[in-house]
N, C-alpha and C positions, 0 to 999 in steps of 0.2 A: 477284540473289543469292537461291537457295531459303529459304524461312524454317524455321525450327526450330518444332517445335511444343509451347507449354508443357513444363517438365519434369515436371508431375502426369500431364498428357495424353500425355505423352511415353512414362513409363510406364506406364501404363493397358494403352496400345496395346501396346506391347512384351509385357506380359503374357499378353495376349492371341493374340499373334504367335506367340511364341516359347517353347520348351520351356527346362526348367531347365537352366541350364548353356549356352546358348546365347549368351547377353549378353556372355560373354567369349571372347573372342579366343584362340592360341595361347600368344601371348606376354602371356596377362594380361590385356593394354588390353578396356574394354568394348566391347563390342560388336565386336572383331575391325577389322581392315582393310575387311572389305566394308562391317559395320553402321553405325559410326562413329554409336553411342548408337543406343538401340530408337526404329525410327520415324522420326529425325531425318531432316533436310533432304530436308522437302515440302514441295512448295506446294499443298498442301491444309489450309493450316489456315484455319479458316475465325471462329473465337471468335476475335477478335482480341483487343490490350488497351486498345484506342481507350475504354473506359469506355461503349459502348452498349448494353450488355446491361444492366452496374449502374443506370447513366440509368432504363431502362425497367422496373428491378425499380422502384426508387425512386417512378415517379411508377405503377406498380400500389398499391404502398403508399400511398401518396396517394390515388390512386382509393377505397381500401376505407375509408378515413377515419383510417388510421395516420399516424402523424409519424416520417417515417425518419429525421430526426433524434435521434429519442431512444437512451438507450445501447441498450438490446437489440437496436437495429433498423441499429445502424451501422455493424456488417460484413453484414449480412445480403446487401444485394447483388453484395458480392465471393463468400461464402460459397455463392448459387445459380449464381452464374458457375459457380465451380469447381464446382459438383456437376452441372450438364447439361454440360460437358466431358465427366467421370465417365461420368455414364451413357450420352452419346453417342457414347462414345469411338468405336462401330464402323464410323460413318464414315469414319475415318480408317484403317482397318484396310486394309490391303495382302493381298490372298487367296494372292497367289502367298508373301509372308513365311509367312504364318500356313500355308499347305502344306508351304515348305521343303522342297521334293521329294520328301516323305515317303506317294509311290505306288511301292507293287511288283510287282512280277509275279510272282504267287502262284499255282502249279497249287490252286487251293479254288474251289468254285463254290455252298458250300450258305450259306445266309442268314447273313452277319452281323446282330444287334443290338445296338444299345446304347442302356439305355433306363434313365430317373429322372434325365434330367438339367435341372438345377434351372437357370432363369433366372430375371430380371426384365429386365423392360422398360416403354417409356413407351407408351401411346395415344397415339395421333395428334390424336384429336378435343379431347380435356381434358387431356393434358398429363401425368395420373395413374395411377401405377404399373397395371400386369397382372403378374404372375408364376405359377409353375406348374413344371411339369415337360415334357421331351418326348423321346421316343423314335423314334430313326434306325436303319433299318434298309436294307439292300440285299443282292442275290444279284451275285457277284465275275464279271466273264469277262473272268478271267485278273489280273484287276489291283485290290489291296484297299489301303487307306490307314490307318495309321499309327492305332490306338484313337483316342488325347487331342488326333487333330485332329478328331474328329466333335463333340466337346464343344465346342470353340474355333470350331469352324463357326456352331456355333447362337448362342454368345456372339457372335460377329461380327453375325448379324444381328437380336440382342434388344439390344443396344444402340442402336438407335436410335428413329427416332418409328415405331410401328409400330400395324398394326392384325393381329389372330391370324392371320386369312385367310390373309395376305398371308406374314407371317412364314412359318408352316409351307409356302407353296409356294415361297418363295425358299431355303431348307433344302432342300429336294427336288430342285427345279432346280441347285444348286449339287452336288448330290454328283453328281447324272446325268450335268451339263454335264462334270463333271472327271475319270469312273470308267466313263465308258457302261457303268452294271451291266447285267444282265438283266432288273431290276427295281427299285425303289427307294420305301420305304414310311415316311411323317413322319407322327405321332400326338404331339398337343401339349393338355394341358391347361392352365387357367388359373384363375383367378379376377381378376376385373379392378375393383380401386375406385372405375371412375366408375361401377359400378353399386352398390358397396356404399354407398358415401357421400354419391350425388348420384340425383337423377332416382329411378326403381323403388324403389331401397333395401334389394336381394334382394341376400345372397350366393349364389351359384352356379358349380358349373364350365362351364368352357364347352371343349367340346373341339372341335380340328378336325383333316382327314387330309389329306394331300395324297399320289397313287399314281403311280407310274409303271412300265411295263413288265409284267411277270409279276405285280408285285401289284393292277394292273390290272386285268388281262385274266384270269386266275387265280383263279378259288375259292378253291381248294385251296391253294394260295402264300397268300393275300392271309388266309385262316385260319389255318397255320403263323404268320405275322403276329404275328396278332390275339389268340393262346395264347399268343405267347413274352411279350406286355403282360401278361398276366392271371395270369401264375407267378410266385410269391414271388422274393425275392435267391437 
């Protein structure tokens, strides 16, 4: 029997998935006869509620010389449970939902962008927040994707343990893989608090790109670019 996945995480995912209005069916019922609930019956949930994660907060707090016994400290590892659900929900994210068919075939072939889109996400290394902005850009042949799924792309993959590199070329790879543009250009800024708060102790951005295609190989594309980040709203 597939397992149901949390119903926080359940929605999360959903959220993420799915455009407004989509969670319900013809006839009313959520999530229709296909969805049957956002996300529901996978077998990919992986936070179970066997109590291992709370266990492991518990004897962290122990380690640093806390008493998770005491009131303050006594939902605390239910409360981390639920919040890396939260933030990792894009694990569990399903690419072809979060598409939902939503490629056309569009005679356009000049550069789409869409750029200031706000994430957060966790490091891989420490555990602790990076957040920022990043801009997705690509040139159409023949077939362009639905605006508010380029947003839900990046949330898909800032929701989990991530390091920037990596993020911004799994964003890039992901629209090429699914759009074979002519081109396709990721620009992500961030700031990341294992270096505000630990270790150097410098705020900083850190920005990285990832190119493919025409903005590659391309000056002149890969400038077009590089202008459309640098103009106001």
């Amino acid at each position: 029997m597939e397992k149901r996945l949390p119903p926080p995480l359940d929605a999360i995912v959903g959220q993420i998935e799915t455009e407004i209005g989509e969670l319900f069916g013809p006839d009313g019922a959520e999530g229709g006869a296909e969805r049957d609930g956002a996300a529901t019956r996978r077998a990919r949930e992986r936070a179970g509620g066997d109590g291992r994660v709370e266990q492991a907060v518990r004897e962290i707090l122990r380690e640093i010389g806390e008493d998770p016994d005491r009131e303050g400290l006594l939902e605390t590892p239910g409360r981390v449970h639920r919040m890396y659900r939260e933030l990792l929900a894009g694990y569990q994210v399903d690419p072809e939902r979060l598409l939902n068919g939503a490629i056309f075939e569009v005679d356009y072939s000049e550069m789409v962008v869409v750029k200031d889109i706000e994430f957060y996400s966790l490091c891989e290394h420490h555990l602790l927040p990076f957040s920022g902005k990043a801009a997705v850009a690509y040139i159409p042949r023949g077939k362009v994707v639905g605006l508010s799924k380029i947003p839900r792309i990046v949330e898909m993959f800032a929701r989990r343990l991530q390091v920037q590199e990596r993020m911004t070329q799994q964003i890039a790879d992901f629209v090429k893989e699914r759009l074979d543009p002519k081109g396709v250009g990721v620009v992500v800024e961030a700031t990341h608090l294992c270096m505000v708060m630990r270790g150097v102790r410098k705020e900083a951005l850190v920005t990285t790109a990832a190119l493919h295609g025409l903005m590659q190989t391309r000056d002149r594309t890969r400038a077009e670019f590089l202008a459309h980040l640098e103009r106001g709203a």
